[in-house]
C-alpha positions in Angstrom: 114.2 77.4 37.5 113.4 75.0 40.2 111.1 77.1 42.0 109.1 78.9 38.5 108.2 75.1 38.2 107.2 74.6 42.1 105.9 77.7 41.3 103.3 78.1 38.3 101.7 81.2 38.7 104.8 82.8 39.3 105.9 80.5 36.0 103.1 81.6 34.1 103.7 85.4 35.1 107.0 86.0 33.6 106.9 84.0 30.9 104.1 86.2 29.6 106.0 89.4 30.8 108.8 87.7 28.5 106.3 87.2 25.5 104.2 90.5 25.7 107.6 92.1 25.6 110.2 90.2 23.8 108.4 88.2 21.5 107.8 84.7 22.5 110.6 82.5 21.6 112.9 85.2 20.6 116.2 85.8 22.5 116.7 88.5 25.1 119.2 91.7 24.4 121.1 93.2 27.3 118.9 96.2 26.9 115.9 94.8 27.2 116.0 93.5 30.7 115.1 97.0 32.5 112.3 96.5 30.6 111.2 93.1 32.5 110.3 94.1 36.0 108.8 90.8 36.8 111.9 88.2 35.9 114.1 91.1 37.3 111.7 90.3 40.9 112.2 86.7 40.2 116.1 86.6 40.4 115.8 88.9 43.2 114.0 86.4 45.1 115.8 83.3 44.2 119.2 85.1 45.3 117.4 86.1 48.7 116.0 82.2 49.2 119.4 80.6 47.7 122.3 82.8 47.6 125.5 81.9 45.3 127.5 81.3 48.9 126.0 81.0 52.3 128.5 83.3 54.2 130.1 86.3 52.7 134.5 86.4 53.2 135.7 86.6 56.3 136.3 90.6 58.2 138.2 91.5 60.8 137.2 93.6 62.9 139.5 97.2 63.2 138.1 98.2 66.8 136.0 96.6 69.5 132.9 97.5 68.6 128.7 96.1 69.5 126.4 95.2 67.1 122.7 94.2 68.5 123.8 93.6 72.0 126.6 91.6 70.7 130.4 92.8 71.9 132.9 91.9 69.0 136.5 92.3 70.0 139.0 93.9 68.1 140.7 91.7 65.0 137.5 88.8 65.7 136.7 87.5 62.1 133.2 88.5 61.2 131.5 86.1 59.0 128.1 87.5 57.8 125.5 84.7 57.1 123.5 85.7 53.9 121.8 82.5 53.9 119.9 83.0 57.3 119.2 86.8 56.2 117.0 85.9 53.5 115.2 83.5 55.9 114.8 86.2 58.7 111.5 86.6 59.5 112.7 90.2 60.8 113.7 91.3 57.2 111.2 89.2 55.2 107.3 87.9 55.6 106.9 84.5 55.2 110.6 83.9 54.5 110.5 80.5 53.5 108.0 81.2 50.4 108.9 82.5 47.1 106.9 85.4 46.2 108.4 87.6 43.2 105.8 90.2 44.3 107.4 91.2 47.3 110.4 92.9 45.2 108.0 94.3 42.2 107.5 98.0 44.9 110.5 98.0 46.3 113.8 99.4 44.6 116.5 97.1 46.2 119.1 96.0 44.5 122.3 93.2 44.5 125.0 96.6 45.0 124.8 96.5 48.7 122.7 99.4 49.6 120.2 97.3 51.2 120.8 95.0 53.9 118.7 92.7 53.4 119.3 91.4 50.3 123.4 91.1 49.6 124.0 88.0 47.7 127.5 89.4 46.0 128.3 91.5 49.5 128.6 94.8 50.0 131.2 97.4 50.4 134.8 97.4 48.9 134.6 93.8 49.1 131.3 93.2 47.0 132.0 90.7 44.3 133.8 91.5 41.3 132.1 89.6 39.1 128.4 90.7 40.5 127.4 93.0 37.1 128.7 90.0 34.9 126.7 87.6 37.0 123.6 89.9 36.7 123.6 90.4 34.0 124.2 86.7 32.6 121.5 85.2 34.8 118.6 87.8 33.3 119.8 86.4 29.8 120.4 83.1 30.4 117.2 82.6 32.7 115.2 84.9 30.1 116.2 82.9 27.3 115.7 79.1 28.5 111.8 80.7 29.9 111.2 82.3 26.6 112.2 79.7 24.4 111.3 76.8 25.9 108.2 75.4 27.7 109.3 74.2 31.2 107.5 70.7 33.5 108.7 68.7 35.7 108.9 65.1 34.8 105.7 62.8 35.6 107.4 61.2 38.6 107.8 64.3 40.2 105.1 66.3 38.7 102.5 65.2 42.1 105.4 65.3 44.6 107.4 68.2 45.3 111.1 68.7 43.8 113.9 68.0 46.8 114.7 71.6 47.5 117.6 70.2 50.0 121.0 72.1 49.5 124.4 71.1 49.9 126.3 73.7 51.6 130.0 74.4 51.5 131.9 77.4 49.7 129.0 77.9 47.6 125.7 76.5 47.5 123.8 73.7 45.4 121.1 72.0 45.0 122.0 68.4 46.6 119.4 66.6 44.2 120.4 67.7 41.0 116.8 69.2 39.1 115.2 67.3 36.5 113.1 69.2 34.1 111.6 68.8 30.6 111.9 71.5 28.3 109.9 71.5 24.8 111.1 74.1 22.1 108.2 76.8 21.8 
């Protein structure tokens, strides 16, 4: 939410994708969020700018092995920073700006298959809970954007909103956001 509202073309783009397909103010079914491309590119990005936990669990490492140059010994622990993947330059143009688009051609997806994008991990020890958190955040975020009209309160409204995050097992904002929301 904090960036749609830092954000409002990307605002104004999905809450129209929202309305031209849900209805505006109606609620969102389970079904219908294949059918929303562009709040399906939002949470894409958002996950890739601010992942649920900065560093995936610990591995060990079964056999000596390199990795870019890099010698890992056998049984090192392996912690694999998500949160500096989604601001590689390497993996991502202008990493540091939220831009949807970038994820509206491509087909990659929170399962692990692509690299670059693994906010619930990868492998046999990719989240449990990832297709529950999936799909809850489509519906919740859906919902709040399609029955509600969003702005930032008039103190903030010409500054920006502190984006500053506090890190620890999992990630959040440090300034908690303040928003207005007005029923549609």
């Amino acid at each position: 939410m904090t960036e749609l509202l830092q954000n409002p073309v990307s605002m104004s783009k999905v809450c129209n994708e929202l309305a031209g397909i849900i209805g505006s103010g109606r609620n969102i079914e389970e079904s219908q969020i294949g059918q929303l491309p562009y709040l399906q590119a939002v949470i894409k990005e958002t996950f890739r700018l601010h992942p649920p936990a900065p560093l995936l669990l610990p591995r060990q490492a079964e056999t000596a092995t390199k990795v870019i140059g890099y010698t890992i010994p056998k049984d090192a622990c392996v912690l694999i920073n998500i949160w500096g993947m989604g601001r590689d330059a390497n993996i991502w143009s202008e990493p540091e700006k939220f831009m949807p688009e970038r994820f509206l051609a491509k087909t990659v997806d929170f399962k692990g298959g692509d690299f670059g994008l693994i906010p619930f991990g990868a492998g046999r020890r990719i989240c449990p809970g990832m297709p529950l958190a999936i799909r809850m955040v489509h519906l919740v975020l859906g919902s709040l954007l399609n029955q509600f009209k969003w702005k930032l309160p008039a103190d903030v409204e010409g500054n920006r909103v502190d984006m500053a995050e506090k890190f620890g097992v999992t990630l959040i904002k440090a300034v908690p956001l303040c928003a207005i929301a007005t029923p549609i």
